[in-house]
N, C-alpha and C positions, 0 to 999 in steps of 0.2 A: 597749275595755272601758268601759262603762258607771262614772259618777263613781261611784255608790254602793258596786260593786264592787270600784273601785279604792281606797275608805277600808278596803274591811275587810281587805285585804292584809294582812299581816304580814311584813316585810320583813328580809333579814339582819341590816339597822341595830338594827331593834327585837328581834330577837330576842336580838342579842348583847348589847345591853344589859339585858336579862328578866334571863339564863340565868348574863351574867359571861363569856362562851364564845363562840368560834366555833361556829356550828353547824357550820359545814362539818369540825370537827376532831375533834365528836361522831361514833364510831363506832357506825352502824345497820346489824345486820343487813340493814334490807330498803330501804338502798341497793342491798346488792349484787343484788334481787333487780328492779330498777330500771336498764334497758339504759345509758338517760340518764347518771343519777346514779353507775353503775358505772364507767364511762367515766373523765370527770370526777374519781372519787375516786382512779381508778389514778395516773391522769394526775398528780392533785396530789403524790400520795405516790411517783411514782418523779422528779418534779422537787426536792422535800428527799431523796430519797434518790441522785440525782445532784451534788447542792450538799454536799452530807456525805462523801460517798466521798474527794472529794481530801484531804480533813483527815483522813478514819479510814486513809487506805490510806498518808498519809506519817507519821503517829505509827507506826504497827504496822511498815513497812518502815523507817522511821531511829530506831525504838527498840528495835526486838526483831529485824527482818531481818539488815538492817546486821551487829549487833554479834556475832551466835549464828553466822549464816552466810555472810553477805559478800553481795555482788550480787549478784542473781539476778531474770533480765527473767522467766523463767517463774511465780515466786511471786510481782512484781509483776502481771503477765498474770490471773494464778487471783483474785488479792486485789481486781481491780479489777472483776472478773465477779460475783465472790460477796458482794463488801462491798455494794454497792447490793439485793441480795436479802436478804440479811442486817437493811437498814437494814427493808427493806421489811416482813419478814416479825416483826419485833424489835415495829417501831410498831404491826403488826396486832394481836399478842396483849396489848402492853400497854395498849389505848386498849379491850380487850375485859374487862380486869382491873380497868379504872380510870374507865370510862366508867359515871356512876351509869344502872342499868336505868329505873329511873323516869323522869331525863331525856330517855333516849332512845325510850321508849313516847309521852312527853308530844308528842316532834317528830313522833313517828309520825302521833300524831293533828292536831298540823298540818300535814302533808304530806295530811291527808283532808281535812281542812277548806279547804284550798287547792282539792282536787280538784271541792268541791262549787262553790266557787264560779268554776273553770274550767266545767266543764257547766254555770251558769247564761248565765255570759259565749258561749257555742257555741250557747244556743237563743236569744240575744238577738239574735246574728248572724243564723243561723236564720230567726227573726221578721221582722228586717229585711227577708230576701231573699226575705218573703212563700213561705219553704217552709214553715213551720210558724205552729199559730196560737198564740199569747200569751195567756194571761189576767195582766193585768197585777195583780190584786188577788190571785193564788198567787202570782206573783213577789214581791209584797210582802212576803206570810207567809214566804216563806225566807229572803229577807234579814235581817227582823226576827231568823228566826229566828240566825240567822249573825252578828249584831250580838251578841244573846243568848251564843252560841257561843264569842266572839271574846273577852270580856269575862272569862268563866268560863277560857278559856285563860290570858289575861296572868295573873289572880290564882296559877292552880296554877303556872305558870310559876318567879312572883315565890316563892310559898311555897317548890317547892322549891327554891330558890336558897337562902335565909332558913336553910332547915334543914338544906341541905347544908353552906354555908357556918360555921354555927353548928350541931355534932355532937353537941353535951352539952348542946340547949336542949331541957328538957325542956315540951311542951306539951299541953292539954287545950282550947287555946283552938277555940270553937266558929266562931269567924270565917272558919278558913280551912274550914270547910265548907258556907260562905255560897255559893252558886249558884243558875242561871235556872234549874231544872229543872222547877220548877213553873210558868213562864213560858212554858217551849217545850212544856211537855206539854198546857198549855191551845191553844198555835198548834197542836199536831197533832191536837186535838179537833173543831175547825174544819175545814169541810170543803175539801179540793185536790182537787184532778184532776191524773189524767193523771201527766208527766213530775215533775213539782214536788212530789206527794204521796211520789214515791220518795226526791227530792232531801232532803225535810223529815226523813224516815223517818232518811236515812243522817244528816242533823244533829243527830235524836236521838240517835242510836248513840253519833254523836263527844261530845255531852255527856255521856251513861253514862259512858265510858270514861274521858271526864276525871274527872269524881267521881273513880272508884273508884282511881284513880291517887293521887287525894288523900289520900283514905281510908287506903290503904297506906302515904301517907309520914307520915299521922298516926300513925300506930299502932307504925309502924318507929322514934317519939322516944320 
């Protein structure tokens, strides 16, 4: 990957310091809609729900088994099946009760914004291996544009952490609706070709959606 590419990354590091959170512990619907990431998310959640089970199934069998009914390998057997499903299906609904909608649309949109700059990094290879041709002055304009992008993400990021974290701040301040919009909307007036005119197109999109993200968590104080 190209160095320019690899500054505008955004990285677990920096995201958990945005947000205050693991991302990985924010519950997104469309993980699951993500082979990869579905995988991954099982995987993590039946290893705390394998790490849990021996603490939940010896409290429940030496505090209540024990003393009501006496030994019994078969209710340990049922306990040790259904406690890890249990752990499993417990953290699914409450990370779906408890996970703010906003944050997790905002990851959404950097999980696209990632995606654009994977498809720039694919035609860069691409170009290398002389299959495709390059205009290096549209590759510019996306980047630019995606720097623009990147910029407008950490702010909404940062705000709503600010106003999740702080629930009775009430604000009007116009600050947090400071963004490139008018920045990126003049790069997409300029003319692209080709591949790079679609890639710009979808980094508009991701700025709309941040906005309007904003906009919602203004309004919701």
């Amino acid at each position: 990957m190209q160095p320019d590419l690899l500054s505008l990354e955004m990285t677990k590091g920096e995201l958990r310091r945005l947000i205050g959170l693991d991302p990985d512990n924010i519950f997104r619907p469309s993980i699951i809609k993500n082979r990869d990431k579905r995988l991954s998310f099982f995987m993590n959640e039946m290893i705390v729900a394998l790490a849990l089970t021996p603490i939940i199934v010896g409290l429940i069998y030496g505090f209540i088994i024990l003393p009501t009914i006496g030994s019994s390998i078969l209710l340990g057997i049922i306990l040790l099946i259904s406690v890890p499903l249990g752990v499993i299906v417990g953290r699914w609904f409450w990370r779906r009760l408890t996970c703010p909608k906003t944050l997790t649309t905002l990851l959404d949109e950097v999980d696209e914004y990632h995606a654009v700059i994977k498809a720039i990094d694919i035609h860069d290879q691409l170009a290398t291996s002389g299959n495709t041709e390059s205009s290096i002055t549209d590759r510019e304009k996306v980047v630019a544009a995606l720097q623009l992008i990147r910029e407008d993400l950490v702010r909404a990021l940062k705000t709503e952490r600010i106003l999740r974290d702080n629930k009775k701040l009430q604000t009007n301040n116009q600050e947090l609706l400071v963004n490139n919009l008018t920045k990126l909307q003049s790069l997409q007036l300029s003319p692209v070709s080709g591949e790079y005119a679609q890639l710009l197109n979808q980094s508009l999109q991701i700025a709309l959606d941040v906005q309007a993200q904003i906009r919602k968590i203004q309004s919701s104080h």
